[in-house]
C-alpha positions as CSV (number, residue, x, y, z in Angstrom):
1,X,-58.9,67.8,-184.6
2,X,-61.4,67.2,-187.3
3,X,-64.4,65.8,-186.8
4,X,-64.8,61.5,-187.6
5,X,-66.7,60.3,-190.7
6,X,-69.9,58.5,-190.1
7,X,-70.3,56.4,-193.6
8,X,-74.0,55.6,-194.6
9,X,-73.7,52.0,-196.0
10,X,-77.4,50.8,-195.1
11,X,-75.7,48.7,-192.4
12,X,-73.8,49.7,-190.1
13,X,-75.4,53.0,-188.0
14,X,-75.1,53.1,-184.4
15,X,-77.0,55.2,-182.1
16,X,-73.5,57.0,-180.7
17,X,-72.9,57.7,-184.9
18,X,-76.1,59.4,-184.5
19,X,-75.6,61.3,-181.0
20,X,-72.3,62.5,-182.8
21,X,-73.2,63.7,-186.0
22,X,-76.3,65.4,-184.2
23,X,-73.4,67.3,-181.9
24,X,-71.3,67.8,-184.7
25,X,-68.7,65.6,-183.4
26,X,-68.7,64.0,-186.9
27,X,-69.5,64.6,-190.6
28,X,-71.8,62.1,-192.6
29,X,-70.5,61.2,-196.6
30,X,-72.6,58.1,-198.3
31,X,-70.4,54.6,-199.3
32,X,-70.0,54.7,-202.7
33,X,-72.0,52.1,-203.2
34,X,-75.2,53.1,-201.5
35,X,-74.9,56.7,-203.9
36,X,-74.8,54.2,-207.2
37,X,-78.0,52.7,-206.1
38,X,-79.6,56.3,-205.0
39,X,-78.6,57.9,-208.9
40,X,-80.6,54.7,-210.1
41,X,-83.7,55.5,-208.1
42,X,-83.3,58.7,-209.1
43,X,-83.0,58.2,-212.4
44,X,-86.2,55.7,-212.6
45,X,-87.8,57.7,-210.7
46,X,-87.4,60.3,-213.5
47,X,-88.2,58.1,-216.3
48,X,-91.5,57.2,-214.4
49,X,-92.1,61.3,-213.9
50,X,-91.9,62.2,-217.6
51,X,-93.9,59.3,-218.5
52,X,-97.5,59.2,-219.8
53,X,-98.3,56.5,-217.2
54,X,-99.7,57.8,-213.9
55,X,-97.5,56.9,-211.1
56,X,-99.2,58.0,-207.9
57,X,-97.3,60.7,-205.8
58,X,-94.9,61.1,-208.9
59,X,-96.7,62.6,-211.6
60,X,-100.2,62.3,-209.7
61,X,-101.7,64.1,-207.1
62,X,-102.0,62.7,-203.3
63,X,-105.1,60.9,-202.0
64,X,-108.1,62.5,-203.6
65,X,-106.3,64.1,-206.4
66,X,-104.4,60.8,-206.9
67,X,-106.0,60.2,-210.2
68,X,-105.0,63.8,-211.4
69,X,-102.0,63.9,-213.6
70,X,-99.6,66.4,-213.4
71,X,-97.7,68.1,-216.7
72,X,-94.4,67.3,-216.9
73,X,-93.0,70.8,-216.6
74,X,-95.1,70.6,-212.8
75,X,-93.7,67.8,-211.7
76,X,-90.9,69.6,-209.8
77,X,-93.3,71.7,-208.5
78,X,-95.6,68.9,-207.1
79,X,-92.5,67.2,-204.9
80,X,-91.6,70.9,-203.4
81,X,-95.3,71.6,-203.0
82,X,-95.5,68.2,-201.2
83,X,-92.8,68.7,-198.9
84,X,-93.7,72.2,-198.1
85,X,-96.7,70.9,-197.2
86,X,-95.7,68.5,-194.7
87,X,-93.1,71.4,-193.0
88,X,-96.0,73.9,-192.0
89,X,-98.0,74.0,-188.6
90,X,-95.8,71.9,-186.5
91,X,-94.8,74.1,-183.9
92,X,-91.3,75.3,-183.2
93,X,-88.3,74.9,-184.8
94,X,-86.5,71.6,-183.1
95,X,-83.2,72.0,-181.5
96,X,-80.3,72.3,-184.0
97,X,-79.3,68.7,-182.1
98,X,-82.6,67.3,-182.7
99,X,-83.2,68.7,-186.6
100,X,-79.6,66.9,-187.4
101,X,-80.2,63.4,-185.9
102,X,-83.2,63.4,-188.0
């Protein structure tokens, strides 16, 4: 038997949506709807990026560095950089059940 759907629509998540997808007991897909709106963030988010305006975390440094702009071709690099950053020196690697509820 295959697995249920759990839809992301922004409203209706349960805790047992989130138990199941976490045990693999179901899949996760995105409504329609809420994938329009995330292509539009995305999309302003990378007019903002290649802009000559600084727009702080997108094509700025963090904290300190926040007035530093970044080139355009280092952009990418910044958001990887930034998310590697945040993934080191936790401690172990959480529970398969654990890393997909999250």
């Amino acid at each position: 038997m295959a697995p249920r759907m759990v839809t992301l629509d922004g409203k209706t998540l349960a805790l047992q949506d989130v138990f199941d997808v976490a045990h693999g007991l179901a899949r996760v897909t995105v409504a329609p709807a809420v994938r329009a709106r995330l292509v539009r963030a995305r999309a302003h988010v990378e007019v903002l990026a290649a802009g000559s305006e600084p727009h702080y975390g997108i094509n700025t440094g963090f904290g300190a560095l926040a007035e530093v702009k970044i080139p355009p071709d280092k952009v990418g690099l910044l958001q990887t950089n930034l998310i590697l950053s945040h993934a080191v020196g936790v401690g172990d690697p959480l529970p398969a059940p654990e890393a997909r509820a999250l």
